[in-house]
MMTF fields as JSON, N, C-alpha, C and O atoms, coordinates in Angstrom:
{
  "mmtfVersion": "1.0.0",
  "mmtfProducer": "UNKNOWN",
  "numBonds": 243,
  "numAtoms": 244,
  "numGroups": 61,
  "numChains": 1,
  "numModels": 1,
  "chainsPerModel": [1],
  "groupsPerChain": [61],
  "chainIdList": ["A"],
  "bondAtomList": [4, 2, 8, 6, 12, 10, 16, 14, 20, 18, 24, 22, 28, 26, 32, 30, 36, 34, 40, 38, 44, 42, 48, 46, 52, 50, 56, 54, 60, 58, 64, 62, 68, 66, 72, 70, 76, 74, 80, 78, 84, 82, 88, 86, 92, 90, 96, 94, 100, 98, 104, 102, 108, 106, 112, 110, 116, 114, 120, 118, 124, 122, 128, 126, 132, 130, 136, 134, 140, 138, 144, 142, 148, 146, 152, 150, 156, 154, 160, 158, 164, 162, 168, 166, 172, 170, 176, 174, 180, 178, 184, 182, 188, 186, 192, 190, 196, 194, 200, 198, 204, 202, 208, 206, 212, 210, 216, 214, 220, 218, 224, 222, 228, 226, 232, 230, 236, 234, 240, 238],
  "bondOrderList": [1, 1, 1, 1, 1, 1, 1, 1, 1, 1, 1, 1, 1, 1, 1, 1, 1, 1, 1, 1, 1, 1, 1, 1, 1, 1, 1, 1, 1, 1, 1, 1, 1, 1, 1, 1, 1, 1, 1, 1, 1, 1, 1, 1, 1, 1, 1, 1, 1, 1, 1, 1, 1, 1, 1, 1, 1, 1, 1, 1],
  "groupList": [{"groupName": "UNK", "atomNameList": ["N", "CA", "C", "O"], "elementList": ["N", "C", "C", "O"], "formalChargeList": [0, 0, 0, 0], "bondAtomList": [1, 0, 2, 1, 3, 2], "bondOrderList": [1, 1, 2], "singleLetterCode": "X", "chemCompType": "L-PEPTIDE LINKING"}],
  "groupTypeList": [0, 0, 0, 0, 0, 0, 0, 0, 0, 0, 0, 0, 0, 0, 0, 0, 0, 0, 0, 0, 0, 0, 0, 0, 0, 0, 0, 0, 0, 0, 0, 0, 0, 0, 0, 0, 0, 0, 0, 0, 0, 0, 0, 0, 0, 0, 0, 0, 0, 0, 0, 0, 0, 0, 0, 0, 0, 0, 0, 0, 0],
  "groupIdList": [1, 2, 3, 4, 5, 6, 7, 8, 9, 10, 11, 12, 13, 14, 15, 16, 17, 18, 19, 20, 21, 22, 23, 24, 25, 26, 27, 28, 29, 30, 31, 32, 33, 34, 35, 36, 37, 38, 39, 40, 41, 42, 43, 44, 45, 46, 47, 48, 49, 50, 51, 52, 53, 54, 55, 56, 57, 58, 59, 60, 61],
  "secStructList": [7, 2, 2, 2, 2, 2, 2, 2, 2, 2, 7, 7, 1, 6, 6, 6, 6, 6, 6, 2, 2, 2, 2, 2, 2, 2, 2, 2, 2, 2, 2, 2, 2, 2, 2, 6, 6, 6, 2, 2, 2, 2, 2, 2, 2, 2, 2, 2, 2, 2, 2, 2, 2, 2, 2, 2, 2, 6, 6, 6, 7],
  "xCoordList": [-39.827, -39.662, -40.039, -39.393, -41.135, -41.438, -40.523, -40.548, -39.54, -39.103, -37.637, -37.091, -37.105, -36.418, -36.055, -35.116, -38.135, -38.111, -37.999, -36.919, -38.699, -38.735, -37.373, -37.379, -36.024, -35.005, -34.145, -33.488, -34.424, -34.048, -33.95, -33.074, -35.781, -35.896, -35.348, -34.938, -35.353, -34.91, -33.002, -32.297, -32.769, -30.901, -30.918, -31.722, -30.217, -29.335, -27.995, -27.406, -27.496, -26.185, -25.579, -24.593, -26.386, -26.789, -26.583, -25.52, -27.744, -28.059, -26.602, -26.215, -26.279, -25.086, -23.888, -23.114, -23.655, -22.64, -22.627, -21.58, -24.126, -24.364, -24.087, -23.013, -24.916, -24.381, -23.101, -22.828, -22.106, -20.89, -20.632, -20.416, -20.652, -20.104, -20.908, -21.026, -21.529, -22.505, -21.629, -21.09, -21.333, -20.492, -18.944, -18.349, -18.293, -17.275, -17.61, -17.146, -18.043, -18.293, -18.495, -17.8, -19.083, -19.472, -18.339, -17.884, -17.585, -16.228, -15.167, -14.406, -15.261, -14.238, -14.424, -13.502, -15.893, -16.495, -16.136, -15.998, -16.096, -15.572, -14.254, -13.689, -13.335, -11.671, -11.428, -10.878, -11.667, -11.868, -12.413, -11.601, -13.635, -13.619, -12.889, -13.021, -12.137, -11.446, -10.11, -9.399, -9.733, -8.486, -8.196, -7.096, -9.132, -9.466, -9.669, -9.058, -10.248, -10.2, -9.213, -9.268, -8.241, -6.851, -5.445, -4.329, -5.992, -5.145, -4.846, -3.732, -5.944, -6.465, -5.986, -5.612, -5.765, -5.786, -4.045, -3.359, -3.603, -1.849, -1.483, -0.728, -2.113, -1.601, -1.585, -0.564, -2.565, -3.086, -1.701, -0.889, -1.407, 0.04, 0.557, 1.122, 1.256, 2.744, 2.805, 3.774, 1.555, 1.484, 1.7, 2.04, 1.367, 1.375, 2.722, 3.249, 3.486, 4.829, 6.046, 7.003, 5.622, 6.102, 6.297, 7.345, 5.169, 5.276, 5.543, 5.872, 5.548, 6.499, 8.23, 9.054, 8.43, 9.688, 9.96, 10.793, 9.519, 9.777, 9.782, 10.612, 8.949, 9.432, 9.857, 9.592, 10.737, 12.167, 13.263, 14.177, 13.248, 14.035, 15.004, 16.082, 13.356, 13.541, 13.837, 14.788, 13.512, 13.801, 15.358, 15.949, 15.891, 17.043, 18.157, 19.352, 17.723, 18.703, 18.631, 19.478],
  "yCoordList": [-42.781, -42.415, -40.954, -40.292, -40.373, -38.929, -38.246, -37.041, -38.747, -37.576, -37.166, -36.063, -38.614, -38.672, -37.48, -36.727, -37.937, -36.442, -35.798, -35.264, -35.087, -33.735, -33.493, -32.264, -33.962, -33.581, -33.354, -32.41, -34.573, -34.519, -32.795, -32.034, -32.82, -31.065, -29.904, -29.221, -29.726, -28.708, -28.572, -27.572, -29.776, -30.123, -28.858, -28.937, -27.714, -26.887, -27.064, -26.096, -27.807, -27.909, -28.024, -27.435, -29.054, -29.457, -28.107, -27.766, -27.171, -26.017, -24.815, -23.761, -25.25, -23.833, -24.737, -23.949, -25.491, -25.931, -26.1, -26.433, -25.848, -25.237, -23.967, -23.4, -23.545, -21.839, -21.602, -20.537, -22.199, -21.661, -22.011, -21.066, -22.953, -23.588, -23.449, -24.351, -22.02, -21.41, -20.187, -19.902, -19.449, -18.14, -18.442, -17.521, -20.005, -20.035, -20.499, -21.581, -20.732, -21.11, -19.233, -18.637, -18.748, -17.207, -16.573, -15.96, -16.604, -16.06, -16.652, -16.121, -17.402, -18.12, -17.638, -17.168, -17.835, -17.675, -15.684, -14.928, -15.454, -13.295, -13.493, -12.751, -14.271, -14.15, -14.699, -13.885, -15.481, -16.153, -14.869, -14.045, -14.695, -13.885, -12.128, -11.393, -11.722, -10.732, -11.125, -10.253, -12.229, -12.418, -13.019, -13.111, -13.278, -13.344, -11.542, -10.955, -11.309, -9.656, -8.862, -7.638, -9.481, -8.438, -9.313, -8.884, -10.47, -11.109, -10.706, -10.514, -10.657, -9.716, -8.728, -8.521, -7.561, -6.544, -6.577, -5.767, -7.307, -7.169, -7.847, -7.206, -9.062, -9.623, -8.561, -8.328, -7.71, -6.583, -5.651, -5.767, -4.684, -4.113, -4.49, -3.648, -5.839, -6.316, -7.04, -7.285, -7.169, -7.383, -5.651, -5.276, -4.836, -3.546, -3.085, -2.824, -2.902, -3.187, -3.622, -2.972, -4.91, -6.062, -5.588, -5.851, -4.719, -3.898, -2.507, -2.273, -1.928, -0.505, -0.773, 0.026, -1.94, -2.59, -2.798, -2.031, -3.658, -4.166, -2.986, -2.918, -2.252, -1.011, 0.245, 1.339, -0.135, 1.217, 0.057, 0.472, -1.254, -1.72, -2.347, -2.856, -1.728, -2.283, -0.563, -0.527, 0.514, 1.787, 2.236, 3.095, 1.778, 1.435, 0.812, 1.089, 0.122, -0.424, -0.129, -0.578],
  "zCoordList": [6.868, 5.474, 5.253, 4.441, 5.988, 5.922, 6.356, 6.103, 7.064, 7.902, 7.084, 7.096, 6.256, 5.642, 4.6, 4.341, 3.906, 2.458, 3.1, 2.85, 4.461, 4.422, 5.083, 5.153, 5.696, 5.576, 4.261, 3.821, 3.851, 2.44, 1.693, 1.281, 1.886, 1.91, 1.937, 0.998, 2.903, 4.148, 3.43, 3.295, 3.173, 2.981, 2.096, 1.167, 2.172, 1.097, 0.933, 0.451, 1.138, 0.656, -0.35, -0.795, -0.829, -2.692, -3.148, -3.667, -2.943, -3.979, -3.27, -3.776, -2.45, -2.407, -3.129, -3.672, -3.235, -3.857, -5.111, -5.666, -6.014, -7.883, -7.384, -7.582, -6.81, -6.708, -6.645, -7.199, -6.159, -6.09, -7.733, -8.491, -8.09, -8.925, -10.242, -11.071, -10.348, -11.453, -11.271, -12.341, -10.384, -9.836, -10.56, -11.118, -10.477, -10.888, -11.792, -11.432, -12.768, -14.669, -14.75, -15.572, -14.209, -15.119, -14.983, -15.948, -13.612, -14.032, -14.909, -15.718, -14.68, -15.671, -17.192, -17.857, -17.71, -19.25, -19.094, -20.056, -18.228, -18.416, -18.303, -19.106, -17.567, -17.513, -19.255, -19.997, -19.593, -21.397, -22.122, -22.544, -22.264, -22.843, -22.872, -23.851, -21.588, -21.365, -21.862, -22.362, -21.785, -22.445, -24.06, -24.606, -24.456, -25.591, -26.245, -27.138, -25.776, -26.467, -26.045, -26.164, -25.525, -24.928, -25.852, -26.144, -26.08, -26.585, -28.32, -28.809, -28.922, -30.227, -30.433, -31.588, -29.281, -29.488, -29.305, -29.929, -28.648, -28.197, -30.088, -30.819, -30.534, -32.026, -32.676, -33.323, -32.707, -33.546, -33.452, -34.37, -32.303, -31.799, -32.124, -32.823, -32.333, -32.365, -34.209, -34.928, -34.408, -36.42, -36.996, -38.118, -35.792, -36.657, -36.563, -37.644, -35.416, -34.926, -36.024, -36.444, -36.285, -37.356, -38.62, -39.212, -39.276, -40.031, -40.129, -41.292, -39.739, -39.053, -39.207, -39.651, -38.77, -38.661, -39.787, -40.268, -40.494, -41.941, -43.035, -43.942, -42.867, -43.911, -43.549, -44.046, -42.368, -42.015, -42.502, -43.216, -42.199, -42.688, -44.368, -44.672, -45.22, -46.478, -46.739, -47.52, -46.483, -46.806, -46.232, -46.887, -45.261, -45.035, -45.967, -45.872, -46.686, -47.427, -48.81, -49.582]
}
């Protein structure tokens, strides 16, 4: 039974496999939040766009 815990112990496998899988939640939560603030900023361009458009087109006619 002792020899059991203290392999038990010693085992890192457990803890590299949160580590990986703490490494891939933090990237993931920066790819989300990078595309979330690129995504904003492209609505932002293309609503301003939208309107640029709309009043050459009403001055047009």
């Amino acid at each position: 039974m002792t020899k059991l815990f203290s392999r038990f112990l010693k085992d890192e496998s457990g803890a590299t496999a949160i580590e990986y899988g703490l490494i891939a939640a933090l990237i993931s939560v920066a790819l989300i939040a990078g595309a979330t603030t690129l995504g904003e900023k492209i609505g932002n361009t293309f609503n301003g766009l939208s309107t640029k458009m709309d009043d050459a087109t009403s001055k047009a006619n």
